[in-house]
Structures are given as C-alpha cells and as structure tokens.
BADO-594208 format. One record per residue: residue in three letters; z, x, y of N, C-alpha, C in turn. Coordinates in pm, whole numbers, padded with zeros to 5 digits, always signed. Layout:
<rs>
ALAZXYZXYZXY
...
</rs>
This chain:
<rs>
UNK+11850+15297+00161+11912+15297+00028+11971+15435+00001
UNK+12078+15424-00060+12174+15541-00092+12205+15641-00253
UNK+12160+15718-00264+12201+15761-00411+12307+15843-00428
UNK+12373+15801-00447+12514+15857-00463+12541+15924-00635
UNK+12550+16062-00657+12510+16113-00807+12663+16192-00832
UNK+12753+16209-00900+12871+16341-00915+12809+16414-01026
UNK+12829+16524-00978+12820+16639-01052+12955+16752-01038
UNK+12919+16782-01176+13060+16908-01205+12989+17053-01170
UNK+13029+17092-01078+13012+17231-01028+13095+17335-01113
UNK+13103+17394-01134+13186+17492-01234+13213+17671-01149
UNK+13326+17604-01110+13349+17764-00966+13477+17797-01039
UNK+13481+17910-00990+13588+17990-01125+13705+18049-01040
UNK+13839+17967-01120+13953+17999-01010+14066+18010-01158
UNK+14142+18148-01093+14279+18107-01206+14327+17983-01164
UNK+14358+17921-01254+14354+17936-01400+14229+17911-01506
UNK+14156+17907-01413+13981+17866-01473+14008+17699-01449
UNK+13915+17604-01389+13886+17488-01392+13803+17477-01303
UNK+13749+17296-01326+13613+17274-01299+13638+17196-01156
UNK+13559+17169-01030+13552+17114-00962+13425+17016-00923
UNK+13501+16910-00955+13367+16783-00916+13364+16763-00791
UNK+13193+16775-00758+13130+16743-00663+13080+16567-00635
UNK+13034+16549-00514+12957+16456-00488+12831+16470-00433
UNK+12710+16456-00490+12622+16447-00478+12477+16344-00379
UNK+12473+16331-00252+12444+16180-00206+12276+16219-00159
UNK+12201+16130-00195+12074+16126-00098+12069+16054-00053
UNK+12012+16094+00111+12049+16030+00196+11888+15968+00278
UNK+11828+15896+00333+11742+15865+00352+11720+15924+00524
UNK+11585+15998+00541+11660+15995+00709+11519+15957+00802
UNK+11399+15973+00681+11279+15897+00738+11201+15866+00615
UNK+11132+15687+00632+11079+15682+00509+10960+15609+00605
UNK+10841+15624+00544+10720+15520+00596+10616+15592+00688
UNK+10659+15724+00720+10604+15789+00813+10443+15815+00740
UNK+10377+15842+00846+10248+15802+00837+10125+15977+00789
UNK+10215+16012+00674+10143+16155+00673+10256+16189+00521
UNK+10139+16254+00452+10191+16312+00328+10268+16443+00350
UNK+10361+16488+00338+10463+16587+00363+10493+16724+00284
UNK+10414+16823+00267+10424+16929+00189+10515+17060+00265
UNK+10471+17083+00382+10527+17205+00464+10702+17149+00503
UNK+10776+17250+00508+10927+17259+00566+10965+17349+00578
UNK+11042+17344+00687+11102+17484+00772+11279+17405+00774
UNK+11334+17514+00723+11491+17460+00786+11534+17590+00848
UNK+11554+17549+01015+11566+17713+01070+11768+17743+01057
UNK+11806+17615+01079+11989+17585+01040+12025+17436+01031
UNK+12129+17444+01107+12149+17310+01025+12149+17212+01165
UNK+12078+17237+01288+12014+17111+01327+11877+17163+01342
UNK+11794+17235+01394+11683+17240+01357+11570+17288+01225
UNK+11537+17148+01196+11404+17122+01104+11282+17131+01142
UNK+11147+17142+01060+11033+17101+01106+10949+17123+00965
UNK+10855+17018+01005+10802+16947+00866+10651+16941+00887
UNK+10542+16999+00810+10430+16967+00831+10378+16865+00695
UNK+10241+16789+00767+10191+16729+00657+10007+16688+00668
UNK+09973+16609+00613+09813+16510+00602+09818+16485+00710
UNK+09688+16442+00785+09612+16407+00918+09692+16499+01079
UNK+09685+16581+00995+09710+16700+01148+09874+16678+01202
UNK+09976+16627+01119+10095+16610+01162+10207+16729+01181
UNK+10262+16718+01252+10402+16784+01234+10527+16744+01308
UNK+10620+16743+01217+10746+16663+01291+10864+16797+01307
UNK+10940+16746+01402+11074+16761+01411+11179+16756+01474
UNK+11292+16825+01423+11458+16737+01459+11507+16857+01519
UNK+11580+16784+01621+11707+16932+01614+11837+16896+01659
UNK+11838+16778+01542+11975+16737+01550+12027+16682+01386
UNK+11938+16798+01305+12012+16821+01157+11870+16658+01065
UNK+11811+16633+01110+11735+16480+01094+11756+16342+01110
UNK+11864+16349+01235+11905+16210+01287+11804+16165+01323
UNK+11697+16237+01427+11619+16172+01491+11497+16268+01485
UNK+11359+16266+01491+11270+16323+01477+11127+16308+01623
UNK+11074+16367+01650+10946+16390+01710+10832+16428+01634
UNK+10729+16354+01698+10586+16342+01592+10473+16403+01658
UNK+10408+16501+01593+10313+16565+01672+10175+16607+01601
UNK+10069+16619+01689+09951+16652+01600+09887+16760+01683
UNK+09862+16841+01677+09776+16942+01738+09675+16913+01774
UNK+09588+16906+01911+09467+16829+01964+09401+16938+01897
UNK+09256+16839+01853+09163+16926+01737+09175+16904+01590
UNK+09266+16920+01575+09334+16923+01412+09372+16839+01362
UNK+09322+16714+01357+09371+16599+01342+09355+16569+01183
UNK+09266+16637+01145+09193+16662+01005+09293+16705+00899
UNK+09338+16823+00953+09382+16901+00906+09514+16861+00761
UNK+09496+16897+00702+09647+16909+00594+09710+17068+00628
UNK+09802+17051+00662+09889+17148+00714+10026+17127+00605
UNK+09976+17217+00510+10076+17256+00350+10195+17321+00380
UNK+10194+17436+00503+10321+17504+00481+10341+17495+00659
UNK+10463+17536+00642+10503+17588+00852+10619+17632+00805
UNK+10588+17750+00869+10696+17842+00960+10750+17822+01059
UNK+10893+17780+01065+10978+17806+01213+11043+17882+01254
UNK+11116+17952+01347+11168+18038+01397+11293+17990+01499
UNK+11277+17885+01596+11421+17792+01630+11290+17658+01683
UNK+11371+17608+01804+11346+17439+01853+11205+17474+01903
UNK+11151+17583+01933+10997+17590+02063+10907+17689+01962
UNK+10914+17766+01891+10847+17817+01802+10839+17844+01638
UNK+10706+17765+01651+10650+17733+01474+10505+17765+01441
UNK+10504+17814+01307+10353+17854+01291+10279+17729+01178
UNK+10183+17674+01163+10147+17560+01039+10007+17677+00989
UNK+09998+17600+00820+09878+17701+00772+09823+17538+00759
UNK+09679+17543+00732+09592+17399+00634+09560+17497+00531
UNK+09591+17370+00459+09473+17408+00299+09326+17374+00299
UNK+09294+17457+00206+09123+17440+00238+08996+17479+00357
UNK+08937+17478+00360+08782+17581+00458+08761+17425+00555
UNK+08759+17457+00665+08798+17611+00697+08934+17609+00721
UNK+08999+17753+00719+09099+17770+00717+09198+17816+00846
UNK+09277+17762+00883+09374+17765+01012+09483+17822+01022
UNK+09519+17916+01132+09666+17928+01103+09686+17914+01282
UNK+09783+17817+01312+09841+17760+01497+09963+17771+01491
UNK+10011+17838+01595+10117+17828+01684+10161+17780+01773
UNK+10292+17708+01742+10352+17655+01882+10463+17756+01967
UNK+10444+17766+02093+10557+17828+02136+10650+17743+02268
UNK+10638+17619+02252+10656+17534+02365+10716+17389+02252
UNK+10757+17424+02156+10832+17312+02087+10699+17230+02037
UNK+10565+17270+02029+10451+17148+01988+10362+17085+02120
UNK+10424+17119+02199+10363+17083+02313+10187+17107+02334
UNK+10187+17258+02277+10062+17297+02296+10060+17396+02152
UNK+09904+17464+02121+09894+17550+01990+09789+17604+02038
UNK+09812+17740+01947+09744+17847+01945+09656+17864+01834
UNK+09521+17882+01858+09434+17874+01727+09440+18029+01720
UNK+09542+18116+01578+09553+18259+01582+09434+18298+01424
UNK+09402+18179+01349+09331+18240+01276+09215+18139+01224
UNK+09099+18207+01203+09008+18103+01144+08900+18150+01082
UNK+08906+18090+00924+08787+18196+00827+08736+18022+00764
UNK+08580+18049+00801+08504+17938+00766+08408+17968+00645
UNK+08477+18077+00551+08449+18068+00439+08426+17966+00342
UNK+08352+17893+00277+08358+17793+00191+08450+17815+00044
UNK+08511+17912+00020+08575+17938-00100+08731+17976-00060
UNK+08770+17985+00123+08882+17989+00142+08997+17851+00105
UNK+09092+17895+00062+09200+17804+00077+09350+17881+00062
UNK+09372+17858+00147+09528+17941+00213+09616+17873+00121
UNK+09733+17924+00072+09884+17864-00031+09940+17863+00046
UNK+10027+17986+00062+10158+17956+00118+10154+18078+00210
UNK+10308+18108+00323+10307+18146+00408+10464+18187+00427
UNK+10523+18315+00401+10648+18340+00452+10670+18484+00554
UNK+10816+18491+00647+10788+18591+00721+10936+18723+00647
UNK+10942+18804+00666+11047+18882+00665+11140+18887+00783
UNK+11065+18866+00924+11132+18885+01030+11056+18809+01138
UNK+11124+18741+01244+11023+18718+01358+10911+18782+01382
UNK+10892+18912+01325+10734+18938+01343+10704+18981+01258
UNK+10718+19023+01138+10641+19060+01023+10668+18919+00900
UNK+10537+18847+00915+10514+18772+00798+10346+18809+00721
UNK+10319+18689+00601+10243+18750+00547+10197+18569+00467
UNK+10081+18583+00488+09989+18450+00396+09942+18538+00281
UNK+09914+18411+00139+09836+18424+00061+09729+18310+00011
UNK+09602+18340-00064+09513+18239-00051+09503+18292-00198
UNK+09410+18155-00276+09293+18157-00332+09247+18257-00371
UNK+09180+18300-00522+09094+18418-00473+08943+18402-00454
UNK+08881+18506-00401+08736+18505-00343+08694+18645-00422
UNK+08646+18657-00511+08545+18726-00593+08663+18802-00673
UNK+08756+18726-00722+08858+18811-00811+08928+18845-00729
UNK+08966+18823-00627+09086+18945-00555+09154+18786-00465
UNK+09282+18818-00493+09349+18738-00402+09313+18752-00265
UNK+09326+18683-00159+09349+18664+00021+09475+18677-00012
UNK+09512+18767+00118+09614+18795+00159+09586+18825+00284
UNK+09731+18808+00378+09700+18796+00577+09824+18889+00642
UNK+09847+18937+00684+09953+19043+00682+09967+19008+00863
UNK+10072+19000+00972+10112+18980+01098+10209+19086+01095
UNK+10225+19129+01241+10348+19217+01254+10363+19192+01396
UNK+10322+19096+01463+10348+19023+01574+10405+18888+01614
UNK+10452+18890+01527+10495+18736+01530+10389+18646+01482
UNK+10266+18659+01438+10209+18525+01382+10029+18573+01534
UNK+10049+18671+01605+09984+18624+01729+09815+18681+01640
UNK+09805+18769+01589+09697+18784+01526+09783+18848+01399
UNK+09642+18817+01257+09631+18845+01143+09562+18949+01120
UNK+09604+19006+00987+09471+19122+00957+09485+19074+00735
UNK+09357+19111+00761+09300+19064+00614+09362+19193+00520
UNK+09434+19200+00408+09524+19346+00362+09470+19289+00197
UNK+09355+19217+00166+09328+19173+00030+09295+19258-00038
UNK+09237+19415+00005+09204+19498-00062+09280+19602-00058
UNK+09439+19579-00061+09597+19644-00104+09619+19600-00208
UNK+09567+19534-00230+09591+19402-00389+09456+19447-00452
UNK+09492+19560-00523+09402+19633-00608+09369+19521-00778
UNK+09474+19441-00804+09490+19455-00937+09402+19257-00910
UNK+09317+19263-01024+09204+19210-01006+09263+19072-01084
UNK+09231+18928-01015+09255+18802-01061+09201+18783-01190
UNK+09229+18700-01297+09141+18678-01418+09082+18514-01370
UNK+08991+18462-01379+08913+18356-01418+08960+18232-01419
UNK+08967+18179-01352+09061+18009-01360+09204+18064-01307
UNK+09304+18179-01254+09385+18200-01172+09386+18187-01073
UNK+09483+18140-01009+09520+18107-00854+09586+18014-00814
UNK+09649+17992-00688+09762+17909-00665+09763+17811-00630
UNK+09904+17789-00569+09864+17590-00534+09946+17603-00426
UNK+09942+17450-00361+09986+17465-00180+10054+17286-00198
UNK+10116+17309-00345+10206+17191-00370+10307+17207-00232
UNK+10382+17312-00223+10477+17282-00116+10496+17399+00012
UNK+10411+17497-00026+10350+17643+00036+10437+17713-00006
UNK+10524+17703-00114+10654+17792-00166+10660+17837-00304
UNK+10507+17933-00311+10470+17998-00440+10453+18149-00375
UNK+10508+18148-00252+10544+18261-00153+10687+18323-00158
UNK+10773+18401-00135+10900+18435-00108+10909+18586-00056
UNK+10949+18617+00064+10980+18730+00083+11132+18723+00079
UNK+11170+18857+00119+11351+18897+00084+11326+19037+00160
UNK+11433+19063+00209+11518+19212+00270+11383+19293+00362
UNK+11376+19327+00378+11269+19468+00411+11162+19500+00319
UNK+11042+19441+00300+10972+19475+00257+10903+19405+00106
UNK+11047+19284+00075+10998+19257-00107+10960+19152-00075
UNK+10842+19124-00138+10740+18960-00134+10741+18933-00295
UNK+10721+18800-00313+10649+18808-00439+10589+18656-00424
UNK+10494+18640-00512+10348+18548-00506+10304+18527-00648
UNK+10312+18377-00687+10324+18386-00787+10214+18234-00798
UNK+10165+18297-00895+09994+18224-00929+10026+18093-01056
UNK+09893+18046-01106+09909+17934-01188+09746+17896-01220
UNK+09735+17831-01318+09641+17765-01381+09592+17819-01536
UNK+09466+17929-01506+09463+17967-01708+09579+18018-01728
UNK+09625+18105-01608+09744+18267-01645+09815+18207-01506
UNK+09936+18226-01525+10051+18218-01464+10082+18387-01449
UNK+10079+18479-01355+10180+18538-01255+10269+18574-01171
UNK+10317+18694-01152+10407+18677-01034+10351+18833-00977
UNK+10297+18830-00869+10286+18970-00826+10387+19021-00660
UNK+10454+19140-00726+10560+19163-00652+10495+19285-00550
UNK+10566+19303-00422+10537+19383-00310+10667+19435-00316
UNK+10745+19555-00278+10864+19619-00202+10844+19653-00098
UNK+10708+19654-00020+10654+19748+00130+10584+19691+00194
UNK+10570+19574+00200+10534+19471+00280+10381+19427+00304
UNK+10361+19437+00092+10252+19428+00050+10075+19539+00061
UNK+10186+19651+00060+10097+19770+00098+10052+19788-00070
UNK+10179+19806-00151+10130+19810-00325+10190+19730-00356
UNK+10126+19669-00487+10172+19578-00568+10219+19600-00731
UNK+10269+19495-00825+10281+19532-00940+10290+19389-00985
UNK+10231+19388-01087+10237+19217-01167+10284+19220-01283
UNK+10389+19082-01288+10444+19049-01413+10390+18905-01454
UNK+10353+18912-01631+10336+18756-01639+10479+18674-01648
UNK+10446+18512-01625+10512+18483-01602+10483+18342-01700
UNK+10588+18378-01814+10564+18246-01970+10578+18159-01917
UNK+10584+18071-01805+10586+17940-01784+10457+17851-01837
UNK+10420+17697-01850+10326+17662-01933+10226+17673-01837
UNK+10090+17717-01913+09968+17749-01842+09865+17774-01889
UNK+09731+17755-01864+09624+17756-01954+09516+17648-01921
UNK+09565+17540-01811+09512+17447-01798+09466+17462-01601
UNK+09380+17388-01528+09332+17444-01391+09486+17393-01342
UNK+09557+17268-01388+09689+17189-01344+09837+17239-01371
UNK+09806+17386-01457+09922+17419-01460+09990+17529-01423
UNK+10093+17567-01434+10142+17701-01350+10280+17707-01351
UNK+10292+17789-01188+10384+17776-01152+10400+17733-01037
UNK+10461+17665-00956+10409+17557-00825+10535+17625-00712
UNK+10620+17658-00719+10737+17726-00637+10837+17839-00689
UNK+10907+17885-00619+10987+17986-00670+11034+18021-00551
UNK+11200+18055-00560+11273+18123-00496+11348+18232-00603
UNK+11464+18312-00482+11524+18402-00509+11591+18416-00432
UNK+11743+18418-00493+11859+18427-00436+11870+18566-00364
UNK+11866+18689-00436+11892+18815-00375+11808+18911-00426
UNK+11748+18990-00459+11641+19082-00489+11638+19058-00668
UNK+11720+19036-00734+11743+19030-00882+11690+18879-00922
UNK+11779+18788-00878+11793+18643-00961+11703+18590-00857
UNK+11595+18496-00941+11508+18438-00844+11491+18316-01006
UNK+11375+18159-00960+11387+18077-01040+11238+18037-00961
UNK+11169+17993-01104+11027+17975-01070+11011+17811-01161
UNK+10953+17711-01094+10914+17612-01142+10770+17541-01156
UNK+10758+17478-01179+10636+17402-01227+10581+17304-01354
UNK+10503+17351-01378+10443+17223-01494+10276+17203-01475
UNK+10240+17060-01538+10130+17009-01494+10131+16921-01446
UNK+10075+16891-01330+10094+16814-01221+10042+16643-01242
UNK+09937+16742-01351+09876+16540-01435+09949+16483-01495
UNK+10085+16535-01546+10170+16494-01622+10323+16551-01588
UNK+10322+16455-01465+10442+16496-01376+10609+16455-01541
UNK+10553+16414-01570+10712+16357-01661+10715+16434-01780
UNK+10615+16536-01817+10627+16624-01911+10723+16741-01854
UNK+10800+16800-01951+10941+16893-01871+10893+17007-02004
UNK+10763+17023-02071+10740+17109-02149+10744+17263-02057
UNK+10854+17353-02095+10843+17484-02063+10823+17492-01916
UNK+10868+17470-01811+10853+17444-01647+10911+17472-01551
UNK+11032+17523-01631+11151+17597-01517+11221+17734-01667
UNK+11196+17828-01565+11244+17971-01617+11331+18023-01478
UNK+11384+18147-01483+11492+18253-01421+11463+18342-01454
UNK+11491+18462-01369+11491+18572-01385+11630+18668-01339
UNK+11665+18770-01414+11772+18832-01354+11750+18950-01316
UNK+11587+19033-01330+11567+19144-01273+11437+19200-01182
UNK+11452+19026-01092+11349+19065-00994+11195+19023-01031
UNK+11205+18926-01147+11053+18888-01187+11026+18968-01275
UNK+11079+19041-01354+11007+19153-01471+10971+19079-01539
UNK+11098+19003-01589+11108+18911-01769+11170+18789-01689
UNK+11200+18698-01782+11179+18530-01713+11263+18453-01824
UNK+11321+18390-01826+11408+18304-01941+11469+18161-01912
UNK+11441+18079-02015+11429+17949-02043+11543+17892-02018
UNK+11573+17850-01951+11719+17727-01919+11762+17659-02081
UNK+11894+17679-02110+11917+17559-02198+11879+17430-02210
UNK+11889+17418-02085+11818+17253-02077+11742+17279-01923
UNK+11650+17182-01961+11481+17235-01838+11552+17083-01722
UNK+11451+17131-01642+11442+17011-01530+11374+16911-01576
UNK+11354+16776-01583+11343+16663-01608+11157+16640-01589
UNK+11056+16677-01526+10956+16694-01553+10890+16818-01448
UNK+10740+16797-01402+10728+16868-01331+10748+16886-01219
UNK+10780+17024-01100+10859+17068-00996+10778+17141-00918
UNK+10754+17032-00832+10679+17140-00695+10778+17223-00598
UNK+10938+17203-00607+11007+17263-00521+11104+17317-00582
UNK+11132+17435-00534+11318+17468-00594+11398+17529-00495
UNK+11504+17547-00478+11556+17607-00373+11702+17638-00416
UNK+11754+17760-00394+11943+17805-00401+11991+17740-00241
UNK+12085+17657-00319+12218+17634-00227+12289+17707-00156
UNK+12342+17787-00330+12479+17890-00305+12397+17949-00478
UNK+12436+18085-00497+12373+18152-00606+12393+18035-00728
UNK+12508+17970-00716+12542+17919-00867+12436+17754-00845
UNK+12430+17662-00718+12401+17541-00702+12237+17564-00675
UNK+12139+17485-00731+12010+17498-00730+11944+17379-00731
UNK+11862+17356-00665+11763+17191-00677+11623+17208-00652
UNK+11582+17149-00800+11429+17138-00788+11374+16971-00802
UNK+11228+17002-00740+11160+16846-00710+11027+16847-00712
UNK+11068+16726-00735+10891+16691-00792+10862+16526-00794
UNK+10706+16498-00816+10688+16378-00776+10777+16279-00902
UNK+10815+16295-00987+10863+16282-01072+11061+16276-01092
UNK+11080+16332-00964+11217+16368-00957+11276+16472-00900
UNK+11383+16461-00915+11495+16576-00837+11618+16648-00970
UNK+11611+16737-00976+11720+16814-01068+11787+16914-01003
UNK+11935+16966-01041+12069+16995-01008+12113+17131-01124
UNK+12125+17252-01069+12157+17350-01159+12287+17402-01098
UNK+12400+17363-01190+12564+17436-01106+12570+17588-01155
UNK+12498+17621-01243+12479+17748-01338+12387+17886-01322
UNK+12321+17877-01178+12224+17934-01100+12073+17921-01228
UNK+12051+17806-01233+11918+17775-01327+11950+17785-01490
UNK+12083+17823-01531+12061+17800-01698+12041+17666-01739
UNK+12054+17560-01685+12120+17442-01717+12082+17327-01604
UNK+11997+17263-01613+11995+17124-01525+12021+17016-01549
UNK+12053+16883-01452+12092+16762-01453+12004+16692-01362
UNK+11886+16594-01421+11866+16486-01318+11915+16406-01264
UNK+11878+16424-01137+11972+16335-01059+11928+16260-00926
UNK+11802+16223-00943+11686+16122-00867+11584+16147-00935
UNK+11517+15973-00960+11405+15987-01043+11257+15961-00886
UNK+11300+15949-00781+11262+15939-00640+11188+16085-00622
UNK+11037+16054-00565+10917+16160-00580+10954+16228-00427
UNK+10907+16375-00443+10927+16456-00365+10821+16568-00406
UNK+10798+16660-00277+10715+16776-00280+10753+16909-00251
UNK+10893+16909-00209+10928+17050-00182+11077+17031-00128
UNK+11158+17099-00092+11297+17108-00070+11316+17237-00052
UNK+11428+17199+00083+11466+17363+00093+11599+17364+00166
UNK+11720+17473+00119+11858+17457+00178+11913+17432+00270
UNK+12002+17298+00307+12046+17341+00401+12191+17312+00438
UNK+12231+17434+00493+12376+17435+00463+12441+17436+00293
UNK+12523+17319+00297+12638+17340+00137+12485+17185+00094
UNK+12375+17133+00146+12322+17059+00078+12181+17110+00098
UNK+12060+17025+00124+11905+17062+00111+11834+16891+00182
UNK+11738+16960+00210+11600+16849+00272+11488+16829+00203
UNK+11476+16749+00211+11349+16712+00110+11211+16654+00143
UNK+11103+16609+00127+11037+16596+00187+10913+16544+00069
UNK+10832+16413+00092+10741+16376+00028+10617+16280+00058
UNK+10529+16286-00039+10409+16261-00019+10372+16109+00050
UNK+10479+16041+00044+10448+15885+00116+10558+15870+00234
UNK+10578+15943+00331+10602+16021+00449+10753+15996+00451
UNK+10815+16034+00358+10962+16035+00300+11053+16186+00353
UNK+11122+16181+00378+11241+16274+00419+11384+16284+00404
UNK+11433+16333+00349+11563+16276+00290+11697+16429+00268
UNK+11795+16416+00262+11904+16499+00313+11984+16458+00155
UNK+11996+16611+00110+12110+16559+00020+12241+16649+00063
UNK+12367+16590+00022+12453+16597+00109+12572+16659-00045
UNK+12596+16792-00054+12692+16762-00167+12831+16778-00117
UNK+12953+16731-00137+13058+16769-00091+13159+16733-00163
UNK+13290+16807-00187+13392+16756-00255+13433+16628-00295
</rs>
C-alpha cells in the first residue's frame, strides 16, 4: 500500500515562490518478525536496522532487498540502536542488564562481544560515533551519575568516562532507547544527550565528552513517560528535539521544540507535530520528519511549523538522501520518497 501526501516546500527564488513537492511512503518490508528501534543509513544503498529477539537486518541496495541476521548467543537480546560504517562493518547496543555492545566486521557473518556490564541497574540508550573510531554510548543513571562509554578504536574496546560527567542526575531522570537517538554527535568533539522523565535535559560536550554543560530543556515532563525521546541537529546551532508521553501517543501537548543556539534555549513550533515522536531527522536544513507510534510529521520551515502526513506507527527515522527510512515496532520498514 502506497501513501502518496503533497506538500509545499517553501525554497526561496527571485521572484520569491513556492515549490510543491511530492511526498510518497513507500513500503519496502512489512511483517518481519522483530520490533525495529535501531537504524543506520550509511548512503543511499547501504542500510542496517536492528531490533527484538537478537535481530539485525540489511540492504545494500537502498531497501529493495534485505538480509536477516541474529548474532549466535544473543538471541534474547533487544538491540535499540546500531551503528554502521559501510556493507561489512556495524556495531548493535541492547537495552537493559546485562548490557552488550557486538561488532560485525564481516557484513554479520560473525560478532564481537566488545562490551559487557552485568550490572542489574545498567541500561544503555543510545550510541553515536564522530568518526570511524571515536564514538561514545550513554546509559541510565547508576547512583545519580549518568553511564557514559567513550571508544577511540573503532568500537574494539570501551572505557567507562561517567565520572567526566560531574554534574549530578536529579531523581526520576534518565533516558529512553525509543529509537537510540537521544544521542547526537557533530564536527570534532560536540555531543549532546538529552534526558526525560521528572526533568527533561540536554547535556552538551565540545571535547568529546571530557566536560560537560547542561541546559533544561521545556519540553513536557514530570511524568517516568515523558521527555524527550530524540533529537537531531542540523549544524552546531539549529538542532530539534521531540517527544511526549508515550502512554498517550496522540497527545501533541508541548513535544516538539528547536533550537537556534546549540541547545541553550528551545522554542515552540507554531504548530507542533501531531502527537508523540520517538524520531526526528533533517533532510535538508529547511525539510524535517518526525515519528512516532502515532504518526509521521513534515516540517518545510526547519521545525517552526508541521504537517501530518501518515497516521501509520513508527519508531525512529533517519535521512536518506532528498527522502528518509523508517522503521517500526511490528517489523515495518518503509522509504519516504519526496520529489518534485
């Protein structure tokens, strides 16, 4: 089945006028046998997708066709986020104790068990890199202080950097591993990690999480279900943080904010996304799409302004090319396609 949506993009040409788009979702796997939170889009033919009962898929022919894989051992596992790098090397995190982080360097063929804390209070979020070898996990916190995992090898061993993160969690804070994209690094050195439940945060790195600095972040919160569930950023300034409460996916109370100076201060869209949003992702600075089990929304305005435009459940999305991939909890995968 096909959703075919137009939207007015608004790109600025003398004499000033508007250019309509077409908007299509496209179906490219539905029925698959694993709930779908993790995505990697390394370009625009290779994908890879983690999910429930130790899965991970992928394409590398844009999602015509896919390969299905489970890591011997890990069959258990919910694997929330993955990292890819091209067609033979990918890293997957699980949520929850104990906690995992495997590598493939043979396309899935085989994995590397590079981390494992059998803490009962661990649970890993999300997971992004700056470069083929410097990436960085965040978890849960464990006695007030966030987990944090710092690599500068490509993923081959971790080191624990939680006590660089001086500035102390409050009580019912901490994150979620809706889509492992409450993570974002950028350029050389800037991360930011951004929390949810009593208090909503965003705590920012420039040095590759050596110091930190935290801003709150007014999105709605106060409840263990609410927050902020994803966030990107276009270029070191404009970044867009979403969420909600997840018990009440169709409430669109206060759930998508922007920022224009890097996470300091945060501001309200004219009109919000349609309910709550486990995913968001930039196109192009001005085109933006967020998702949730609840739906899919469309910002031509780099986040002032959204349009729903699938009421079809999803868990995360991320760019690719002039469109985005999507990915959801009843083993759904889907390509939206925008074009003149």
């Amino acid at each position: 089945m096909r959703f075919v949506v137009k939207i007015a993009v608004f790109l600025i040409f003398p004499p000033f006028f508007c250019v309509a788009q077409t908007l299509e979702l496209v179906p490219l796997v539905t029925g698959a046998k694993t709930s779908m939170r993790g995505l990697a889009v390394v370009n625009e033919n290779v994908i890879w997708v983690s999910g429930s009962k130790g899965c991970v898929g992928k394409s590398l022919n844009g999602g015509k066709t896919w390969e299905w894989l489970q890591p011997k051992g890990y069959e258990a596992l919910d694997f929330r986020d993955i990292q890819a790098f091209d067609a033979e090397k990918a890293i997957v995190v699980n949520a929850g104790s104990p906690a995992y982080v495997l590598t493939t360097l043979d396309g899935g063929k085989t994995w590397q068990e590079n981390y494992k804390n059998t803490d009962t209070a661990i649970f890993l979020d999300g997971m992004d890199f700056w470069d083929p070898q410097n990436g960085i996990i965040f978890g849960d916190p464990i006695n007030g202080k966030m987990q944090l995992l710092r690599t500068a090898d490509g993923g081959a061993t971790w080191q624990n950097i939680s006590h660089l993160l001086t500035l102390p969690m409050q009580t019912g804070e901490a994150g979620f591993a809706a889509s492992g994209t409450t993570i974002k690094t950028f350029g050389k050195g800037k991360v930011w990690v951004a929390t949810g439940g009593v208090v909503s945060n965003i705590y920012q790195s420039n040095d590759y999480g050596n110091t930190w600095r935290v801003y709150a972040c007014p999105i709605i919160q106060g409840e263990a279900s609410t927050g902020t569930f994803s966030i990107d950023f276009f270029d070191a300034n404009n970044g867009i943080a979403v969420g909600g409460n997840y018990l009440k996916d169709k409430d669109n109370s206060n759930n998508v904010l922007y920022t224009k100076n890097g996470g300091k201060s945060w501001f309200k869209p004219s009109v919000p996304v349609s309910g709550y949003r486990s995913g968001v992702t930039y196109i192009t600075k001005r085109i933006c799409m967020a998702t949730g089990t609840s739906g899919t929304d469309v910002s031509t305005d780099g986040g002032k302004t959204w349009r729903n435009i699938s009421a079809l459940s999803f868990n995360a999305v991320k760019a690719l090319g002039r469109g985005a991939i999507l990915v959801g909890g009843k083993g759904q995968i889907y390509k939206a396609n925008i074009s003149p």
